[in-house]
N, C-alpha and C positions, 0 to 999 in steps of 0.2 A: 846673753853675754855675762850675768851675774849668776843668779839664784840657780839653773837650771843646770847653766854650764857645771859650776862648782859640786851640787849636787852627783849628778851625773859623773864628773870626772873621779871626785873621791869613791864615791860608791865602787866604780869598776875597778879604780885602784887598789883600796882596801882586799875587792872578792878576789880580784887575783894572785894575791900572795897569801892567799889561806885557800888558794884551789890548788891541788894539783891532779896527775894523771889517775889517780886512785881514789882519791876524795874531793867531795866536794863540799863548800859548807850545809847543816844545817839550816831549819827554817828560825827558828832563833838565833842563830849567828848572821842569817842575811836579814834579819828585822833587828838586831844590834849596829850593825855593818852600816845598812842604808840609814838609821836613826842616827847617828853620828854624821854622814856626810851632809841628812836634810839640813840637821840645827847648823850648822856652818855656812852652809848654803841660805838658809834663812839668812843670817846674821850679813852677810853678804848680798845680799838683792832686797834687804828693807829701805835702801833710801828709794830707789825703782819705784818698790809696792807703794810709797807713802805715797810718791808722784800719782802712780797710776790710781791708787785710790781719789785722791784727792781731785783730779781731775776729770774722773767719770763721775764724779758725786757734786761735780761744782752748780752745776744745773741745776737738781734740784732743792738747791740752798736760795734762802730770796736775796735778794741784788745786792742789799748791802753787807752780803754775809761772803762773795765770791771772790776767789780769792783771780781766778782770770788770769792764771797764767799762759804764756804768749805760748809756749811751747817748754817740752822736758828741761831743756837746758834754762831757761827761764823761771822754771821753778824750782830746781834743783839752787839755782843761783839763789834767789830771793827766802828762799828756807832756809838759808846759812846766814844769810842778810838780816834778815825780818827777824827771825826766831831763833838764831844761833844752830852750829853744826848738830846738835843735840836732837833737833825736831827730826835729823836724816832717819835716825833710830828711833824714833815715836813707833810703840807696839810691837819693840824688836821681841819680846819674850812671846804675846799669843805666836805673833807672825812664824817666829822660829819653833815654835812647837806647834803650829800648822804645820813646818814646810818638816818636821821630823816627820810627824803622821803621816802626812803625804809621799813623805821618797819613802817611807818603811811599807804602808800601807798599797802603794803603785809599784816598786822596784823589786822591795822583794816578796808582796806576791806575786804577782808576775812572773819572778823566775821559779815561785812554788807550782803555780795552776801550769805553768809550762812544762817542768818535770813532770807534774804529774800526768798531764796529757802522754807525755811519752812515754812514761813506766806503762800505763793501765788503757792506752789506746791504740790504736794500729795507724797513727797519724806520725809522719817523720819531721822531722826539725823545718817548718814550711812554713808558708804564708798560715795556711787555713792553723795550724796550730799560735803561730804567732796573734793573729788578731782573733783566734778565743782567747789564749790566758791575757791577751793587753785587754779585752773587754769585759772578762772579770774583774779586774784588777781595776780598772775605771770603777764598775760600782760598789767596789770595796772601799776605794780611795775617795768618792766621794761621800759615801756613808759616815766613816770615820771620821772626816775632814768637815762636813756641814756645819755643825755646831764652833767647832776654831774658826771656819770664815766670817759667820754670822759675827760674831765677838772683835776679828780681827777687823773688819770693815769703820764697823761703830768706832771704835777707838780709834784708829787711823783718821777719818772722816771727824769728831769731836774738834771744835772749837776748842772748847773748858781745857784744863788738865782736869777731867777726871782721870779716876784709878780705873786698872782693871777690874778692881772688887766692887766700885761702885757702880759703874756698868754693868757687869752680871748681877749685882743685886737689883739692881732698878731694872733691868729687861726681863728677867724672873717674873718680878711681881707684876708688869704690866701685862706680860706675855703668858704666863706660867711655862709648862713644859716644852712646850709647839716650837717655838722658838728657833730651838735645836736643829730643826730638817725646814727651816724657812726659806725657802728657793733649794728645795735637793732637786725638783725635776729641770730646772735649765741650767742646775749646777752639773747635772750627770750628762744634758745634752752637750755643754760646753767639753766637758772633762772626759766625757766615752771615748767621743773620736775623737780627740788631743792625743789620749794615751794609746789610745790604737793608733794613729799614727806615728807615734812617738818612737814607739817601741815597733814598728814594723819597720820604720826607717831606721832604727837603731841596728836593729839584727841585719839587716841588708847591709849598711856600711859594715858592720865588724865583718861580713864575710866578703866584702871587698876588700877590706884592709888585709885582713891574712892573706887573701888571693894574692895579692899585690908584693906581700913579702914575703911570699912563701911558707906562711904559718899552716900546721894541723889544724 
């Protein structure tokens, strides 16, 4: 309803009025394109993300540290309450320069490794082409993305106001490098088939939607 929707909508907005019948964009104009709608889209679904963080992390905090809210609308309530509108946006900058990586890194590869499938393969505009470039584009998008999750969790999740420099400093030193690709294998099992489904459902509606109005 936030992050995904808005993502999603600007993206296709934007590629449409720099497509036309003879051109299409570029792979740097559709990783311009999608980077623009993620950071909006970020900045738009960070009060969501705090909730959702906060609430899948409330367990493993000990008893007196839980925050127990009763449900979304319950915490969304009591985080304007308790800590002012301000807390909605805690970690809006990693978050939104996650969710750029993410729509640039998922969107538009995706419509890269899909061209490409069709320029250099004898595979037509299909399923079987649809969920290979959606499942590259999964393990590109979690690739890129591991290290912003990791960063963007802890902050969210953080009691203190630290910074975000103090946080990358102090998981640095604790962690060194490793850090970076900390949960990449159930982050790609979550993220593989999301974005394969995503994106197969996505291509299926758009050629329902033209059927329906008569579009090429």
């Amino acid at each position: 309803m936030t992050y995904s929707t808005t993502r999603f909508g600007i993206y296709a907005e934007i590629k449409q009025r720099f497509t036309t019948d003879k051109k299409s964009p570029r792979f740097l104009s559709l990783v311009a394109m999608s980077s623009v709608s993620g950071f909006i889209g970020g900045v738009v679904g960070n009060p969501a993300d705090v909730l959702n963080v906060r609430m899948q992390n409330d367990a493993a905090l000990p008893e007196s540290q839980r925050r127990n809210y009763k449900h979304a609308a319950d915490g969304l309530a009591r985080m304007i309450r308790e800590e002012g509108w301000q807390s909605l946006f805690r970690g809006v900058w990693p978050n939104s320069m996650r969710a750029l990586l993410m729509t640039s890194s998922q969107l538009a590869t995706y419509d890269a490794f899909k061209r490409l499938i069709l320029i250099e393969t004898p595979l037509g505009d299909g399923i079987t082409t649809h969920f290979t470039a959606s499942f590259l584009a999964g393990f590109v998008a979690t690739t890129i993305c591991s290290p912003v999750d990791v960063i963007k969790t802890r902050v969210m999740s953080a009691k203190e106001s630290e910074g975000l420099i103090t946080i990358l400093k102090d998981t640095c030193r604790q962690e060194g490098v490793k850090w970076m690709f900390r949960g990449w294998v159930p982050s790609f099992i979550r993220l593989g088939p999301q974005t394969i489904a995503t994106m197969i459902f996505l291509e299926q509606h758009k050629k329902i939607y033209r059927r329906l109005n008569g579009l090429s």
